[in-house]
N, C-alpha and C positions, 0 to 999 in steps of 0.2 A: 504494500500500500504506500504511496508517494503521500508524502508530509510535507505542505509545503511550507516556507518559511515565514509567511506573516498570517493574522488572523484577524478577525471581528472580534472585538470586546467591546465591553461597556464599563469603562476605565476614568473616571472624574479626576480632572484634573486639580480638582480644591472643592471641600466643600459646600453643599449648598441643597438647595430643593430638586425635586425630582429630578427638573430640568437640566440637570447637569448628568443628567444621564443617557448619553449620547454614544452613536455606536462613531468607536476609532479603531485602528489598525499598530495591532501591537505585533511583538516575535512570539508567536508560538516556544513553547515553554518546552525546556529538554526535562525529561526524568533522571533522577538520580540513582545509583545502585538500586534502592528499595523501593521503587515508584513503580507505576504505570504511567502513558501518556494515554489520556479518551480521548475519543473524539466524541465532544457532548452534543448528546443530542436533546438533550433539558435539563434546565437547572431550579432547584426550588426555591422560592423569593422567602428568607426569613426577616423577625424585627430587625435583628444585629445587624444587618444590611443597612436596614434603615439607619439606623446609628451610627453605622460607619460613612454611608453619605452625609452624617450630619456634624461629621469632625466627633462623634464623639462615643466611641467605641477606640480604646486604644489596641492596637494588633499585635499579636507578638512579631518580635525580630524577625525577619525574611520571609514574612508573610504577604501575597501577592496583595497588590494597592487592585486590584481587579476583583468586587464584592462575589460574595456565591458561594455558600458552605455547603452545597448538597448537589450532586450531579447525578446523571444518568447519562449510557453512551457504550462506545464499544471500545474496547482497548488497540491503539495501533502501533504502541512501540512497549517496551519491555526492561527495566533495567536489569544489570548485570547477575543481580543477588536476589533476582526476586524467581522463587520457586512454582509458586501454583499456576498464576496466571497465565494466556497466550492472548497471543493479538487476537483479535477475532472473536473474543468472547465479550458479550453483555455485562456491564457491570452497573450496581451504584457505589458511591462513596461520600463518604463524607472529608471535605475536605477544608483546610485552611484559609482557604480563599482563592478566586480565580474560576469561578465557578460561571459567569454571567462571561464566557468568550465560547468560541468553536474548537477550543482546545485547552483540557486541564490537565495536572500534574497531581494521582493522588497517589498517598502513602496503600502498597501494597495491601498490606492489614486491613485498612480502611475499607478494604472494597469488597462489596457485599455479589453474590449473582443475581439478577435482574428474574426476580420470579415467573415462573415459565407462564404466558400469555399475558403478562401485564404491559402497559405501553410505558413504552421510555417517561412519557410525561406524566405517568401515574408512581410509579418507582423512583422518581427526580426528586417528588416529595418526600420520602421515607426517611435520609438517614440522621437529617439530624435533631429531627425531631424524637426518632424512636431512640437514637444513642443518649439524647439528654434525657427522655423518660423512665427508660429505665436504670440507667447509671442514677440517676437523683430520686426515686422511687424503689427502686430492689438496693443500691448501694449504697446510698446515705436514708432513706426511710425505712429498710427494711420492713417491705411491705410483706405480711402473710396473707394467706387467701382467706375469706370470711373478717377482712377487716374493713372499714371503710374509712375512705378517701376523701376530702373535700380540695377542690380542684378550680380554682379562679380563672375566669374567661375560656368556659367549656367550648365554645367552638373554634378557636384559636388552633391552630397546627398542634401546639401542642396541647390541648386541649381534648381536642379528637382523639389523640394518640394515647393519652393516661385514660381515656373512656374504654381505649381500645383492647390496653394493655388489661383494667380493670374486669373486661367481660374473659380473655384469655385466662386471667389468672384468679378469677372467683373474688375477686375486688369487689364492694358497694359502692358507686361512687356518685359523689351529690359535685354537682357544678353551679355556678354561680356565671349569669350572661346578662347581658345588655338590654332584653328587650326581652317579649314575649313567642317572638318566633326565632330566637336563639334560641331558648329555652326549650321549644319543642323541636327543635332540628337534634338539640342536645338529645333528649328522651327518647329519641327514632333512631340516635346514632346507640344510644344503649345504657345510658344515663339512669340511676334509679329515682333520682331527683334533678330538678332543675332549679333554681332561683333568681327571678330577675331583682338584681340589683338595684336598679333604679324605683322598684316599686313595691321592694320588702326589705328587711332588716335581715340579713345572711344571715347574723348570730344568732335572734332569735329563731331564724327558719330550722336553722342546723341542732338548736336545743329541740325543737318541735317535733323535726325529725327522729331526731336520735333520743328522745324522752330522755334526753337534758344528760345525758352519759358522751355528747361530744364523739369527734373523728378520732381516729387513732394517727391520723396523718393530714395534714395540708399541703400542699404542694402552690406552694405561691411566684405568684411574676410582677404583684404587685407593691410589693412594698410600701414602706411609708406609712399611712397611718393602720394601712389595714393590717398589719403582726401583731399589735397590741390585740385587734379585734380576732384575728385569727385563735393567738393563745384561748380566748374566752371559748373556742371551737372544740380546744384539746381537749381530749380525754387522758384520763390518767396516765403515765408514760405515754403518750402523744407525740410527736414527732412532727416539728416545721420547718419544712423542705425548701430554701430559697430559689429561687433561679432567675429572677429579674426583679427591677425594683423601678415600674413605670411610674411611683408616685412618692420616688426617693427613696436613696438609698440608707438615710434614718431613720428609726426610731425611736418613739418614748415608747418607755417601756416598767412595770412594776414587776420585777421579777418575784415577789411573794407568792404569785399565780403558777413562774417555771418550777420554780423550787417546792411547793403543794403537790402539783401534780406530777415532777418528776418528768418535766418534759424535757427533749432535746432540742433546741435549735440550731439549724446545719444548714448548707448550701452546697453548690458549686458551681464554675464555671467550666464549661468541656473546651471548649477552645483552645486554652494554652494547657490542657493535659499531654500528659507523652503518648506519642504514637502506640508504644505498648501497652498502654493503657485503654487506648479506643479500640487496638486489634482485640483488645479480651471481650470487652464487649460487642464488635463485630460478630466475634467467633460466637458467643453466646444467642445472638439473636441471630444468626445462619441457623444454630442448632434447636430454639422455642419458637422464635415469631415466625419464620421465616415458613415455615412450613403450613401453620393456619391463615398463611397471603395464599400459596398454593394449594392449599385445599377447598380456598374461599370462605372459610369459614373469618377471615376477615377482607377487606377490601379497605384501599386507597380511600381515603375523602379527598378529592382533586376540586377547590373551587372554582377556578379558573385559569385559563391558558391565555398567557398574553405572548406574541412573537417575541423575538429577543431586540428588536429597535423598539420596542416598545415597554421596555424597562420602566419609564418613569411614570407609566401609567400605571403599573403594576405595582408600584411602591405608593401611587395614589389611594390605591383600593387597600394597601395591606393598611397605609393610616388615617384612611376614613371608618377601620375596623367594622367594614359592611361583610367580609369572608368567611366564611364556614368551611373548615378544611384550609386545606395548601393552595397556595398562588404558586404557579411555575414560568419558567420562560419556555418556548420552543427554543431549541438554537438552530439544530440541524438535522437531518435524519441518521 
């Protein structure tokens, strides 16, 4: 297969609003010993993106300035050290960034096989949603089956994902959404509760629900005022899960309630974890999830497909938060 030497990306020279998301003409990226080169044929649009177009998501060292942590695509070059893969084969990955061109570099480990009949733009969504769900849910919440879950902005990528993981792994899970037709897109995608925000009190929904014994787990992207609120959710040894913080990254807090109930508060961020680390968890969800995508007994939530010139419209819809499921780009086929 001939690789040629320049590529389409959507590469912001500084940032700014959508609008600076413009297709330019970068070098096609070489693999290193442990990489693969894809030729992407869709990449999935997350917030981090968004943050990163807005100057303010900082990246690790040698990380492409080309947004896009999740690909799908066929592999067409090979590095030295790398054992499983071959060109010619379907992958997704999760990767560092570089993901929004016609050509990315991901870490061997990283890369998942593209579930037999699924479309490149449905598998584009999957990796980094499923590797932050269950890395921050099985690895810092240590979730059991028969526990329940309370889970902020249910129809969010990840959102869908912790509903998804919840029905796979015998999880309750109650979400909290925008409106009342989140709410029932939540409870159709598999949700046992749904809460709209805007026109009930979570805390007391979550006491109502659970006859005032609390989640054993939250899983937050919220931040800010809502942890203190959250705690009031915990159940005894309880467990709150960070992983974004859209309404600040402090809070007040009265620890008398952690220390009562014996709760843990924990977070993470996947991005700057080591490659060895994302391979374990690849390897894990090749060997659980992976197989309930090919049996069907789950599916993709894919909201919409915007072409890849049409990047800034796609980061308009991810934050006008009107999406249910995954925003993707097409790149290429």
């Amino acid at each position: 297969m001939t690789i040629p030497a320049t590529m389409t990306a959507i590469d912001p020279a500084s940032p700014g609003g959508p609008e600076v998301l413009q297709p330019v003409t970068r070098p096609v990226p070489q693999p290193g010993p442990g990489d693969v080169l894809v030729k992407v044929a869709a990449a999935g649009v997350n917030r981090p993106d968004v943050l990163q177009r807005l100057g303010l998501y900082p990246m690790p060292p040698g990380t492409p300035t080309i947004p896009g942590l999740e690909i799908a695509g066929t592999i067409v070059a090979v590095g030295a050290e790398v054992g499983r893969w071959r060109v010619g084969e379907r992958v997704c990955a999760l990767v560092a960034g570089g993901g929004y061109a016609e050509y990315c570099v991901a870490p061997a480990g990283q890369c998942l096989t593209v579930p037999v009949g699924m479309a490149m733009t449905d598998a584009a969504g999957l990796p980094e949603t499923w590797f932050t769900v269950w890395s921050n849910v099985m690895d810092r919440g240590h979730a059991w089956p028969g526990e329940t879950m309370l889970v902020h902005g249910g129809t969010s990528g990840i959102g869908v994902t912790a509903i998804q993981l919840g029905r796979a792994l015998g999880l309750t899970i109650i979400v909290t959404a925008g409106n009342a037709d989140k709410c029932a897109a939540a409870l159709a995608l598999g949700a046992a509760h749904a809460i709209d925000y805007n026109a009930q009190d979570f805390v007391a929904e979550v006491a109502r629900i659970t006859d005032k014994k609390g989640v054993n787990i939250v899983l937050d992207m919220v931040g800010g005022d809502y942890v203190a609120r959250n705690i009031q959710c915990l159940a005894d040894d309880g467990r709150h899960v960070s992983i974004a913080f859209q309404r600040g990254a402090r809070a007040d807090l009265d620890l008398t309630a952690v220390m009562r109930k014996r709760l843990t508060l924990t977070g993470s961020m996947l991005r700057p974890r080591p490659i060895a680390f994302k391979a374990a968890i690849a390897e894990t969800l090749e060997g659980v999830i992976w197989p309930e995508f090919e049996s069907g007994r789950l599916t993709p939530v894919t909201d919409k497909v915007f072409p890849l010139a049409q990047a800034a419209e796609a980061h308009r819809r991810m934050e006008a938060g009107t999406h249910v499921g995954k925003i993707v780009l097409a790149v290429g086929r």
